[in-house]
FIVEXTI-311005 format. One line per field, with one value per atom (N, C-alpha, C, O, CB): residue number from 0; residue in one letter; atom name; x negated, y negated, z. Coordinates in steps of 0.05 Angstrom, whole numbers, plus 5000, padded with zeros to 4 digits. Each point is the difference from the previous one (the first is absolute). Glycine has a CB too. Example, Ala and Ser with C-alpha at 12.3 -4.5 7.8 and 13.67 -1.06 7.14 Angstrom:
<dopas>
i: (0|0|0|0|0|1|1|1|1|1)
aa: (A|A|A|A|A|S|S|S|S|S)
at: (N|CA|C|O|CB|N|CA|C|O|CB)
east: (4736|5018|4982|4979|5059|4969|4984|5015|4990|4986)
north: (5114|4976|4976|5000|5023|4956|4976|4978|4978|5035)
up: (5156|5000|5000|5013|5012|4961|5001|5014|5004|4953)
</dopas>
This chain:
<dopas>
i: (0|0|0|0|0|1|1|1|1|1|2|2|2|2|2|3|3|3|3|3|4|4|4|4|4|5|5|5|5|5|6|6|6|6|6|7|7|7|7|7|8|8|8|8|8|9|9|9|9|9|10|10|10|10|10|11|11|11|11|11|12|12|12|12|12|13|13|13|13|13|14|14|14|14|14|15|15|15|15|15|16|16|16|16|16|17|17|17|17|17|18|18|18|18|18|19|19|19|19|19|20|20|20|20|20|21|21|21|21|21|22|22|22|22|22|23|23|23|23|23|24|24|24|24|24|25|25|25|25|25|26|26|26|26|26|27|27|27|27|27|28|28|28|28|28|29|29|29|29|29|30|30|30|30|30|31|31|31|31|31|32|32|32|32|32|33|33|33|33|33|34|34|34|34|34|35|35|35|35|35|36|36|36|36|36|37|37|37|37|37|38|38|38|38|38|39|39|39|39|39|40|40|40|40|40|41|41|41|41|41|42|42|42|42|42|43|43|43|43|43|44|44|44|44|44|45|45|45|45|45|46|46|46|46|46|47|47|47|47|47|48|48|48|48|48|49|49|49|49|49|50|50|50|50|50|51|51|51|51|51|52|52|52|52|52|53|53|53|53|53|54|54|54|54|54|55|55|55|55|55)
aa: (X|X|X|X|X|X|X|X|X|X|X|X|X|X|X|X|X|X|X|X|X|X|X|X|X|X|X|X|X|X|X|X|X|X|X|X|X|X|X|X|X|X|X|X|X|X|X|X|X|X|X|X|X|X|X|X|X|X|X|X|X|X|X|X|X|X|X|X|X|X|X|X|X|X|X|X|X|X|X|X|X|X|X|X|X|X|X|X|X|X|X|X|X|X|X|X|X|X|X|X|X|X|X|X|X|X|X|X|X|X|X|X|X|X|X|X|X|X|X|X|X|X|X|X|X|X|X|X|X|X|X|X|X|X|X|X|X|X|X|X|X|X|X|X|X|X|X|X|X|X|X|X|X|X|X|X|X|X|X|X|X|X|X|X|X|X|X|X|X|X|X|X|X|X|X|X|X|X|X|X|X|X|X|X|X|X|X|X|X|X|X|X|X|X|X|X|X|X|X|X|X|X|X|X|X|X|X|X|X|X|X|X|X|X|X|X|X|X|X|X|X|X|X|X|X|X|X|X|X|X|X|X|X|X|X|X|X|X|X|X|X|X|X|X|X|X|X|X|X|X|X|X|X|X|X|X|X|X|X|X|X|X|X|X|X|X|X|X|X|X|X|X|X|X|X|X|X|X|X|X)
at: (N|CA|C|O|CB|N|CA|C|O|CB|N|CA|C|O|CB|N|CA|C|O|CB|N|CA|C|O|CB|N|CA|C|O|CB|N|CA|C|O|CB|N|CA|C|O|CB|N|CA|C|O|CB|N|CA|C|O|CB|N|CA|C|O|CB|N|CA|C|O|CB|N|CA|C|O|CB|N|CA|C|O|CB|N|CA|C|O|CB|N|CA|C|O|CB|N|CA|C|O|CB|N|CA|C|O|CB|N|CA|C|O|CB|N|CA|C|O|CB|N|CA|C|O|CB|N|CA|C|O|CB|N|CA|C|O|CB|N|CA|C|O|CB|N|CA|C|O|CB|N|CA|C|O|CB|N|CA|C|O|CB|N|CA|C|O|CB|N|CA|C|O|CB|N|CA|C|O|CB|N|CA|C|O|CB|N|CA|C|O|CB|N|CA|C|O|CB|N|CA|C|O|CB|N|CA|C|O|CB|N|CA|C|O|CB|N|CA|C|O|CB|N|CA|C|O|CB|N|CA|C|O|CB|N|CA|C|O|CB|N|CA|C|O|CB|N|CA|C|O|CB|N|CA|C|O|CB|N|CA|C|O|CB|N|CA|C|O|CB|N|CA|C|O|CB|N|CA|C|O|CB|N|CA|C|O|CB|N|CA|C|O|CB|N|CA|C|O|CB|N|CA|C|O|CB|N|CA|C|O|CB|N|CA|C|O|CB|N|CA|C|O|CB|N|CA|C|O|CB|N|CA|C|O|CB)
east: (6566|4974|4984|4991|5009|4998|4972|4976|4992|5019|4980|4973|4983|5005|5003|4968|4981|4986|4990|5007|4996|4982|4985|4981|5041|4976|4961|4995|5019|4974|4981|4977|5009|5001|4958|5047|5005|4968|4997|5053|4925|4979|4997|4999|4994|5007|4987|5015|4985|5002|5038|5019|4984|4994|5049|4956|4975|4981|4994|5004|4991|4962|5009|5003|4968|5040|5010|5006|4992|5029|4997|5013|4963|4989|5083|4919|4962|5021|5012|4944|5039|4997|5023|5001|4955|5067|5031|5004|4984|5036|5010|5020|5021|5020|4965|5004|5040|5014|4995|4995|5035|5017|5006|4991|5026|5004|5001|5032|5010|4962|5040|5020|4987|5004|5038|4943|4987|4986|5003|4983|5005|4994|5021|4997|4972|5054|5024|5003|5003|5010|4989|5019|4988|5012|5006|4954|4978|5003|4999|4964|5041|5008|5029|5002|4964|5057|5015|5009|5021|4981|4980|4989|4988|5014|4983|4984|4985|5023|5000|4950|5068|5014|5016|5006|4990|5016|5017|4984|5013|5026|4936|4989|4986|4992|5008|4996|5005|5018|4999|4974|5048|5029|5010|5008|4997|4989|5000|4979|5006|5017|4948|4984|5015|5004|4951|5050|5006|5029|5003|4964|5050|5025|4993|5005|5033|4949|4991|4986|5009|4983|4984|4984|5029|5002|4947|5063|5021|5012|5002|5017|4993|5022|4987|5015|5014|4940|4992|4987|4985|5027|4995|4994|4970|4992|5040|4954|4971|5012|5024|4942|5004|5008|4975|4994|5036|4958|4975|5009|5009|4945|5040|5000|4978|4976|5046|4984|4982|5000|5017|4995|4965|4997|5017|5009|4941|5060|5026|5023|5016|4968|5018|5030|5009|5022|4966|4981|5011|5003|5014|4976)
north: (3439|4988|5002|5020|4992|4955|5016|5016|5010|4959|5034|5017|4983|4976|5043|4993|4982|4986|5014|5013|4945|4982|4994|4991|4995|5013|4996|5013|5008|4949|5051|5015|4999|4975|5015|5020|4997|4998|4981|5051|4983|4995|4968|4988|5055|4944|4987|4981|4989|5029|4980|4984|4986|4979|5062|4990|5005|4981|4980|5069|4971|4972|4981|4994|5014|4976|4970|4988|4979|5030|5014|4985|4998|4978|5048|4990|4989|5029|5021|4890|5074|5016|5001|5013|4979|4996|4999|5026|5010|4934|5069|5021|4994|4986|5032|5002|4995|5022|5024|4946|5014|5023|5007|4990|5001|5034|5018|4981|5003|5063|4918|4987|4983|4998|5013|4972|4978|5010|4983|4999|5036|5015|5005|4993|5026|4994|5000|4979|5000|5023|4946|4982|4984|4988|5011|5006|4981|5010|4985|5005|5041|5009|4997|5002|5020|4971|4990|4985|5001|5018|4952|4981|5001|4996|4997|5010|5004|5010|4992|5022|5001|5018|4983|5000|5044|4936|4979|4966|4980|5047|4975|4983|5017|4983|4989|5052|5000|5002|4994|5017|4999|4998|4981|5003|5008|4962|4980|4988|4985|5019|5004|4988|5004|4984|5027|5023|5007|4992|5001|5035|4958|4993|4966|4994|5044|4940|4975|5004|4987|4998|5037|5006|5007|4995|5030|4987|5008|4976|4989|5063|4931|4984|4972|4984|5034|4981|4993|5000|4984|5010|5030|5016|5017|5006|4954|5047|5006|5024|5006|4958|5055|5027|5002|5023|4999|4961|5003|4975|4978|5038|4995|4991|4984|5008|5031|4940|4977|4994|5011|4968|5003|5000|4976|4992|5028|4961|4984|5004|4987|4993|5052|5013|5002|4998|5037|4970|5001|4983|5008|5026)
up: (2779|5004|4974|4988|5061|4943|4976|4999|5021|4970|4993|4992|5016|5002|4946|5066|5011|4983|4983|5049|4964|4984|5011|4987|4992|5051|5011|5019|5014|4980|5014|5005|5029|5004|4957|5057|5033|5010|5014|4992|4990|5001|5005|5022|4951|4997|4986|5026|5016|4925|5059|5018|5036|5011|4959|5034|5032|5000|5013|4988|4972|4995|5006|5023|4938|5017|5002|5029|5009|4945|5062|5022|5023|5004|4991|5011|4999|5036|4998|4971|5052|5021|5012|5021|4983|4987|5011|4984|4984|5022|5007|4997|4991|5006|5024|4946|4982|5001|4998|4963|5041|5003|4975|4979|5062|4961|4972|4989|4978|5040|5001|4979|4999|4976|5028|5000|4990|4962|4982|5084|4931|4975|4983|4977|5046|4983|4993|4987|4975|5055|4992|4997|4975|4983|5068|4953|4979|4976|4981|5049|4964|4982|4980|4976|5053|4995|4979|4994|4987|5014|5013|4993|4972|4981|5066|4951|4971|4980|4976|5044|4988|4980|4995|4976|5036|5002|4986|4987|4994|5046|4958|4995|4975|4984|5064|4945|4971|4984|4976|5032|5004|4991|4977|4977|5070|4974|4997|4981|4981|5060|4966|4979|4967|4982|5053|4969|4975|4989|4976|5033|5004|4985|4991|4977|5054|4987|4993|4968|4981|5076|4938|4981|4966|4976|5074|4968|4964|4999|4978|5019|5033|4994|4978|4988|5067|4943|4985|4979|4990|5036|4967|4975|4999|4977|4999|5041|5002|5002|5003|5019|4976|5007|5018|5008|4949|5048|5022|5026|4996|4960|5065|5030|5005|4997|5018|4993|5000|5033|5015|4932|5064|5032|4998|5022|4998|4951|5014|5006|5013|4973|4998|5004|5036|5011|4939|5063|5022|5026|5019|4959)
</dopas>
């Protein structure tokens, strides 16, 4: 499992008065973890060393 990248809090707020579950947090998490993955290998495969919001 990756390192956590977002806020489970922050997750809650957002969802407003619905219930999340704790794999739903999980799942969003490594979600993100392969969507920077990805940002960042798109970012070298074209020579940048900075991550751009088209990388992803």
């Amino acid at each position: 499992m990756p390192e956590m990248l977002i806020i489970k809090a922050k997750i809650k707020e957002a969802c407003g008065d619905m219930s999340v579950a704790g794999d739903f947090v999980t799942a969003l998490n490594e979600r993100v973890d392969e969507l920077v993955k990805k940002a960042l290998w798109r970012a070298k495969e074209n020579g940048r060393r900075t991550v751009m919001g088209k990388d992803v």
